[in-house]
PyMOL commands that place a pseudoatom at each C-alpha (Angstrom):
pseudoatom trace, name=CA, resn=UNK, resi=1, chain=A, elem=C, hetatm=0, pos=[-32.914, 5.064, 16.433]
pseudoatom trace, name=CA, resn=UNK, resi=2, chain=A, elem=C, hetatm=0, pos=[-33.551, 8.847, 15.644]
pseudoatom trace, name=CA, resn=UNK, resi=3, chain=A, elem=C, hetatm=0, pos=[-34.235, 10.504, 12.056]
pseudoatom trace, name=CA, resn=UNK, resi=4, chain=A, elem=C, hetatm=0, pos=[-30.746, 12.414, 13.214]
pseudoatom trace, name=CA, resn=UNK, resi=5, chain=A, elem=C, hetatm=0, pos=[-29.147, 8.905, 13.571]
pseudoatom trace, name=CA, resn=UNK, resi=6, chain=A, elem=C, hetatm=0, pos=[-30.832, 7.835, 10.386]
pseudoatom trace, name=CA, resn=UNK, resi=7, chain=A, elem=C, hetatm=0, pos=[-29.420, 11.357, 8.045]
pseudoatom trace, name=CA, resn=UNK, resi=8, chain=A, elem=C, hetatm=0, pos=[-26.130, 11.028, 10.127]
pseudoatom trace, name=CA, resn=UNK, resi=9, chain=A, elem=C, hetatm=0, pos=[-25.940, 7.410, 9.029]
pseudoatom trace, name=CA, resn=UNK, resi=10, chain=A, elem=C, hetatm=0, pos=[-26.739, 7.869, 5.207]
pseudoatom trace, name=CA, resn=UNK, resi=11, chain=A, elem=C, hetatm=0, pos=[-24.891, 10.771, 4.833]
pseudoatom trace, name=CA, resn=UNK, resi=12, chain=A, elem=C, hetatm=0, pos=[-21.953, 9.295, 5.986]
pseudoatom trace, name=CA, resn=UNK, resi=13, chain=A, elem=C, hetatm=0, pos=[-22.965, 6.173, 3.629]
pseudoatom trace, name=CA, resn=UNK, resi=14, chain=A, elem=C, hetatm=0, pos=[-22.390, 7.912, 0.412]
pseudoatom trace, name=CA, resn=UNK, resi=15, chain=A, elem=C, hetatm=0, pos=[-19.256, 9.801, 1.088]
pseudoatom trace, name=CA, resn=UNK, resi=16, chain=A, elem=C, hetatm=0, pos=[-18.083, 6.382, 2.013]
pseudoatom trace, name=CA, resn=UNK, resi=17, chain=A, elem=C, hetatm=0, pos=[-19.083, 4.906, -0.976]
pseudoatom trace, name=CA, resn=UNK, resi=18, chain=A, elem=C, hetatm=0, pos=[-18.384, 7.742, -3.237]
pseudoatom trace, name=CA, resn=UNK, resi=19, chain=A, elem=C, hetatm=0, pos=[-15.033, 7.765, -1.749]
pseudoatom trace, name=CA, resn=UNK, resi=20, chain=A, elem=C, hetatm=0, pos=[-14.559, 3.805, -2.578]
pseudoatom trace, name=CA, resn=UNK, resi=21, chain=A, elem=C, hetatm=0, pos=[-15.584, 4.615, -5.901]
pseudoatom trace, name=CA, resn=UNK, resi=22, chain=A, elem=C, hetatm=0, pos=[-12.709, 7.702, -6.556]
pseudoatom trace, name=CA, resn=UNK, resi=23, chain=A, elem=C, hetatm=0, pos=[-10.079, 4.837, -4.856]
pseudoatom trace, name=CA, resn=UNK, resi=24, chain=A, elem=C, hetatm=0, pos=[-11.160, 1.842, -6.817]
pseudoatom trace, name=CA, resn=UNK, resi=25, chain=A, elem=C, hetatm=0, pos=[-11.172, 3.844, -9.952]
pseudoatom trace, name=CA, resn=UNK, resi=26, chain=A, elem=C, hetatm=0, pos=[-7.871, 5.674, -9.080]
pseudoatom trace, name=CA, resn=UNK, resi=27, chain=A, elem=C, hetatm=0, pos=[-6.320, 2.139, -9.131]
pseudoatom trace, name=CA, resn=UNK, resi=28, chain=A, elem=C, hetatm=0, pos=[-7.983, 1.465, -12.378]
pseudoatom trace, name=CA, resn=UNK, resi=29, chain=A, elem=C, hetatm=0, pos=[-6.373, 4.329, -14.377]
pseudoatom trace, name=CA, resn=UNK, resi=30, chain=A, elem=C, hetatm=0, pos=[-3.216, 3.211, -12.745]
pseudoatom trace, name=CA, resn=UNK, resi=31, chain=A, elem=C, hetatm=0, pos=[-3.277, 0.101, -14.334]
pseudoatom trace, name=CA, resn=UNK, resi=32, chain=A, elem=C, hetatm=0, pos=[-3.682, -1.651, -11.032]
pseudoatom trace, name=CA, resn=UNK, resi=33, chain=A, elem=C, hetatm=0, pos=[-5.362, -5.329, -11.078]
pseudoatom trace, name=CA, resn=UNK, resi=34, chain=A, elem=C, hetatm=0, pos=[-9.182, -5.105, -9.710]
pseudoatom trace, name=CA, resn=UNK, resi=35, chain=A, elem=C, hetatm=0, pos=[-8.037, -6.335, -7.282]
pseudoatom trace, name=CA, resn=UNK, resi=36, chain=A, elem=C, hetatm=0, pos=[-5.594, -3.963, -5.915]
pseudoatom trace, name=CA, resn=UNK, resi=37, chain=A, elem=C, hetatm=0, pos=[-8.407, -1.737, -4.906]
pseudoatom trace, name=CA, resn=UNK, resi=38, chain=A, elem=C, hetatm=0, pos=[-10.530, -3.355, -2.783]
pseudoatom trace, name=CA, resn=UNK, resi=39, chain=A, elem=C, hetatm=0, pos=[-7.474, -4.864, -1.076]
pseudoatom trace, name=CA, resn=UNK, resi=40, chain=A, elem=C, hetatm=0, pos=[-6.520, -1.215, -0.628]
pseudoatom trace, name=CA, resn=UNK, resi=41, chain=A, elem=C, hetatm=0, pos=[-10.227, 0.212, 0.506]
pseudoatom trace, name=CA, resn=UNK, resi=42, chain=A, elem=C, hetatm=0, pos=[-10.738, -2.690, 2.888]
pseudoatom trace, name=CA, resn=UNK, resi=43, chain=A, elem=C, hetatm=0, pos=[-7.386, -2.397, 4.447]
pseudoatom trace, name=CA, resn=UNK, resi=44, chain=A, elem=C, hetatm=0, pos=[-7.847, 0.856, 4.867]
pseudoatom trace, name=CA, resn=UNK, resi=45, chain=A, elem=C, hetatm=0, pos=[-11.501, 0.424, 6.320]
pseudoatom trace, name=CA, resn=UNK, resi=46, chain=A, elem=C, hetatm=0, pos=[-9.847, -2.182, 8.929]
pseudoatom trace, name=CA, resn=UNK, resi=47, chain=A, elem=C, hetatm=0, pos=[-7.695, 0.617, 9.882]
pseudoatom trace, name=CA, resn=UNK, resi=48, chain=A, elem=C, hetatm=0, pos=[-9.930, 3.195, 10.309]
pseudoatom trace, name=CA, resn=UNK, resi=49, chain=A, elem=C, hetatm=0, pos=[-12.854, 0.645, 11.812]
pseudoatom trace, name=CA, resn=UNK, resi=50, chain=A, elem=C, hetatm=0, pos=[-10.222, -0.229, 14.410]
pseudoatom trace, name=CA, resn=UNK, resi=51, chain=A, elem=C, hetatm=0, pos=[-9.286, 3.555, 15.343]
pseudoatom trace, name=CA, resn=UNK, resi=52, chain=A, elem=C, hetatm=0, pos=[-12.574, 4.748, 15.401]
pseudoatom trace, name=CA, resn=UNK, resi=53, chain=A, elem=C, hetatm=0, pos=[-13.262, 1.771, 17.856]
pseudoatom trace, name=CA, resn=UNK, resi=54, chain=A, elem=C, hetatm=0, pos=[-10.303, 3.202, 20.400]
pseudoatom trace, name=CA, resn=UNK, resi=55, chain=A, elem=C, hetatm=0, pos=[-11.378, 6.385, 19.930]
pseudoatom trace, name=CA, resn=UNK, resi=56, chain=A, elem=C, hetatm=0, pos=[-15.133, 6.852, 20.090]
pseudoatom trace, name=CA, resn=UNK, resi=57, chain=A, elem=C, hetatm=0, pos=[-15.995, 3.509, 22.192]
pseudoatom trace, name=CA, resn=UNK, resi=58, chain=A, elem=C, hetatm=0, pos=[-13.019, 2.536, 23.862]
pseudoatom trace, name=CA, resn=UNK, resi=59, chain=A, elem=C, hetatm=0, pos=[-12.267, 6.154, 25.032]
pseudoatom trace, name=CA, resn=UNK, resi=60, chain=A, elem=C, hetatm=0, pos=[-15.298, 8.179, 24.213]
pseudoatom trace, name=CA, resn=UNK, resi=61, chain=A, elem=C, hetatm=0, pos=[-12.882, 10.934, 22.794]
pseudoatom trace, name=CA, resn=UNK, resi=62, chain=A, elem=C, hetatm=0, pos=[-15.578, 12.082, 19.834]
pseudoatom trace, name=CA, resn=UNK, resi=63, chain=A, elem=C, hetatm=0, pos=[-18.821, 12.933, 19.748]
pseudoatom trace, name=CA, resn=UNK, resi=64, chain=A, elem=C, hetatm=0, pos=[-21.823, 9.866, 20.046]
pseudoatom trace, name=CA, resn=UNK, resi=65, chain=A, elem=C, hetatm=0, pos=[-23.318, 10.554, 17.471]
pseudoatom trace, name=CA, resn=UNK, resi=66, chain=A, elem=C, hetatm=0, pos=[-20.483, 10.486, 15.304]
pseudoatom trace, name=CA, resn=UNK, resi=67, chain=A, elem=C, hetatm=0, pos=[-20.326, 6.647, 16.085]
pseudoatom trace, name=CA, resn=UNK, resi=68, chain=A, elem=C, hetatm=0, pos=[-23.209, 5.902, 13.330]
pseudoatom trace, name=CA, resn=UNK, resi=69, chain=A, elem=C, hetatm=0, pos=[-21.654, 8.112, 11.114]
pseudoatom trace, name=CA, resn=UNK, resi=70, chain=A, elem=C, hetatm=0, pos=[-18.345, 6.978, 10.983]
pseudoatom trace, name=CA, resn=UNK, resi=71, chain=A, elem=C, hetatm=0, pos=[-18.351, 3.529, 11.671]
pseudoatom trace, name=CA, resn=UNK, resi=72, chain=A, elem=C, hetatm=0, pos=[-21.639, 2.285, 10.401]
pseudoatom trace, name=CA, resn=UNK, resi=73, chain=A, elem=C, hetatm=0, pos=[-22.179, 4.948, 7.450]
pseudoatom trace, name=CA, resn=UNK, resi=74, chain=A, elem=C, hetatm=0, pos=[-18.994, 6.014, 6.358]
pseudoatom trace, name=CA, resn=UNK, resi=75, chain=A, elem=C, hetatm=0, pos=[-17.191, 2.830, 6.659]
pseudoatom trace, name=CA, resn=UNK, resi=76, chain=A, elem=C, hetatm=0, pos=[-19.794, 0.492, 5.798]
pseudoatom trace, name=CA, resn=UNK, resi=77, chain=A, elem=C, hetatm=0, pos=[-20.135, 2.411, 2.519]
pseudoatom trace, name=CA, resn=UNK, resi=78, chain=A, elem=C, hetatm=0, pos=[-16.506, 2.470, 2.114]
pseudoatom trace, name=CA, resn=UNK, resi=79, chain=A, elem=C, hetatm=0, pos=[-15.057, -1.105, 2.738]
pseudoatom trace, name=CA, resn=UNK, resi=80, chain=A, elem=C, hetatm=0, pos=[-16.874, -3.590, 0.722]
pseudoatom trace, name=CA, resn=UNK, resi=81, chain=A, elem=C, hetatm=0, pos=[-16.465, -7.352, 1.526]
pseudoatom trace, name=CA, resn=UNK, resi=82, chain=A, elem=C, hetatm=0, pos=[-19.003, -8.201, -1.196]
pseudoatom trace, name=CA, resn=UNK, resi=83, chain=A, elem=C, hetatm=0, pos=[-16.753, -6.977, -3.994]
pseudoatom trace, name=CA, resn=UNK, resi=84, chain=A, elem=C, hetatm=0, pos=[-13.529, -9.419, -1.993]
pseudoatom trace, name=CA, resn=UNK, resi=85, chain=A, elem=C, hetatm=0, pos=[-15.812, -12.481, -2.333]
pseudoatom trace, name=CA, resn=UNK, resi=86, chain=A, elem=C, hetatm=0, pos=[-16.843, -11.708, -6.257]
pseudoatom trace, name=CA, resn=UNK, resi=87, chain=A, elem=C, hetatm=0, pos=[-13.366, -10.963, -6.915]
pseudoatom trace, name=CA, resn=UNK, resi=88, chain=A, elem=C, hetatm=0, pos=[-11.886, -14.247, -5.177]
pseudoatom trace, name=CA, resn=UNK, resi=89, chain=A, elem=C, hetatm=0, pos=[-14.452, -16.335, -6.668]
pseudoatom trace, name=CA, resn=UNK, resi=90, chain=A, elem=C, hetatm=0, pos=[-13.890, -14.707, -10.110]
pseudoatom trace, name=CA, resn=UNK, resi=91, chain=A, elem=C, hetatm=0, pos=[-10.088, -15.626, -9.648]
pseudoatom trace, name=CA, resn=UNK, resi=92, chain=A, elem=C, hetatm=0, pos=[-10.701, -19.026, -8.368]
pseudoatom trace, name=CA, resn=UNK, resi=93, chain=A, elem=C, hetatm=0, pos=[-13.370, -20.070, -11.169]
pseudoatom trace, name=CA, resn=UNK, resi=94, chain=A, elem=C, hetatm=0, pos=[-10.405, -18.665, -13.874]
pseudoatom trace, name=CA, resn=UNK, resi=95, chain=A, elem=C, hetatm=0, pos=[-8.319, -21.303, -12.562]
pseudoatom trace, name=CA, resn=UNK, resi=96, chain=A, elem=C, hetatm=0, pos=[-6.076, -18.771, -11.088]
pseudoatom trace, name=CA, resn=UNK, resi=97, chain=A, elem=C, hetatm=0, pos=[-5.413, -20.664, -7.518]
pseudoatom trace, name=CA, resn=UNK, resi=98, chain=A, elem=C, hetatm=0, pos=[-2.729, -19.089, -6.529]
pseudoatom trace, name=CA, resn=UNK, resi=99, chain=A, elem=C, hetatm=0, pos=[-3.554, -15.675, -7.392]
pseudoatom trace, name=CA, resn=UNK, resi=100, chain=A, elem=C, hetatm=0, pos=[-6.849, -16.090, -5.288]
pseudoatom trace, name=CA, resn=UNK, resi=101, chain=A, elem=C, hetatm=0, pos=[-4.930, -17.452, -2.258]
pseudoatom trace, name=CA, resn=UNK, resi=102, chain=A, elem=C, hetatm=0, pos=[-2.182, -14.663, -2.506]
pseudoatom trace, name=CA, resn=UNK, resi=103, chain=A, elem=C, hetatm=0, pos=[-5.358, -12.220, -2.460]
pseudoatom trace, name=CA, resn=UNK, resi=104, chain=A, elem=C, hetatm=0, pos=[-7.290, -14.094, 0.294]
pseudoatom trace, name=CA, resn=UNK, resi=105, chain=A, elem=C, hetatm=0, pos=[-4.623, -14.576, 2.901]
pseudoatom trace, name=CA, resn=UNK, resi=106, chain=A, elem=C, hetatm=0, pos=[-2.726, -11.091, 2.325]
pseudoatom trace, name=CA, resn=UNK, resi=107, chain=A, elem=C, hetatm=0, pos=[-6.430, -9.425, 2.415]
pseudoatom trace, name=CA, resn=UNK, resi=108, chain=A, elem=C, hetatm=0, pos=[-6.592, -11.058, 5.875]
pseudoatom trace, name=CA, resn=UNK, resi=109, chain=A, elem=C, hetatm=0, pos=[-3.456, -10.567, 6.954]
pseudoatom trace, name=CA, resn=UNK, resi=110, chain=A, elem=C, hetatm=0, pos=[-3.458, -6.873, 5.545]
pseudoatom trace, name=CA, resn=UNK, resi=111, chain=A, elem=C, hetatm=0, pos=[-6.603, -5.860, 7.411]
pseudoatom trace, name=CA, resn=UNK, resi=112, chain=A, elem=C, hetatm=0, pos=[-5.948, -7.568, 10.373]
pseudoatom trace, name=CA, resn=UNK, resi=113, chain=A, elem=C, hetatm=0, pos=[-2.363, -5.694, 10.752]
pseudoatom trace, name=CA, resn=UNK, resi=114, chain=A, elem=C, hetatm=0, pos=[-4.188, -2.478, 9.695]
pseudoatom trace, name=CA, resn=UNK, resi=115, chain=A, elem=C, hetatm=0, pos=[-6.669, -2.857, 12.781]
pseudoatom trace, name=CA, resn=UNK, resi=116, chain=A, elem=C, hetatm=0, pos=[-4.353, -3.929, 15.047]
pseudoatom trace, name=CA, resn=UNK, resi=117, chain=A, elem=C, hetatm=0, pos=[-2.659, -0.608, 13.902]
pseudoatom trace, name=CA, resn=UNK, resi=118, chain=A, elem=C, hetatm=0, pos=[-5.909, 1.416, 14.085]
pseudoatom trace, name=CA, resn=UNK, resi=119, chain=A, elem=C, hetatm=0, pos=[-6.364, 0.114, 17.797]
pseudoatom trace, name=CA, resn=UNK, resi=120, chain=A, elem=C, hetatm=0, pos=[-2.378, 0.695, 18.994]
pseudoatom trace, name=CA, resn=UNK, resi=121, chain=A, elem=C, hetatm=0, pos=[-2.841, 4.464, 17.577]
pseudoatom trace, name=CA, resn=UNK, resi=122, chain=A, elem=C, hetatm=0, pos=[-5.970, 4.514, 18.940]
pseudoatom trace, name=CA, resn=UNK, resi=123, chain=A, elem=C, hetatm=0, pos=[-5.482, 4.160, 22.295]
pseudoatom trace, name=CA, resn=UNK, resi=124, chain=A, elem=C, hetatm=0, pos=[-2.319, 5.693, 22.072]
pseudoatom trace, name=CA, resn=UNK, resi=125, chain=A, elem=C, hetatm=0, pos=[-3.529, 9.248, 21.448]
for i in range(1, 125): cmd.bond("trace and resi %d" % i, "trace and resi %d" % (i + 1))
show_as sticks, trace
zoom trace
């Protein structure tokens, strides 16, 4: 791995992250459950994950090195499956079953659907 893969990689980490942090709190002042957000972010992340997939690896239509940047720095940054597993386990432990469920199946159906979307797009263009 180069220093250039390294920047391109970190860089792309904190715009993702900084832009997680501008959608999670933009749900916040909404009034939007914590949850909300990172069901948002990481269907969002599946989305673009997917795309990014079709587009740089499936179809090499962008740049290499933009593969690390996107995919590993900005999206890794962005989407945030720690933050689904506190939040779940938070619900579950408040005795909230069903809320967790609703939140654990529609976060898997919601990013699944979003990548199959990402992909069909994708490899559409």
């Amino acid at each position: 791995m180069s220093i250039r893969e390294i920047m391109l990689i970190a860089i792309g980490g904190a715009v993702g992250a900084t832009a997680r942090a501008v959608l999670d709190r933009s749900a916040e002042l909404i009034g939007a459950p914590a949850q909300f957000g990172t069901l948002l972010i990481n269907t969002i992340g599946s989305f673009l994950a997917a795309l990014l997939v079709a587009l740089v690896i499936e179809r090499s239509m962008l740049p290499e090195d933009l593969r690390s940047f996107a995919i590993i720095g900005l999206l890794g940054g962005f989407t945030t499956f720690s933050t689904f597993a506190v939040q779940l386990a938070r619900l579950s432990t408040a005795g909230e079953l069903s809320g967790a469920a609703i939140y654990a199946l529609g976060s898997l159906f919601l990013g699944v659907l979003a990548a199959l979307a990402g992909l069909v797009i994708g490899r559409g263009l």
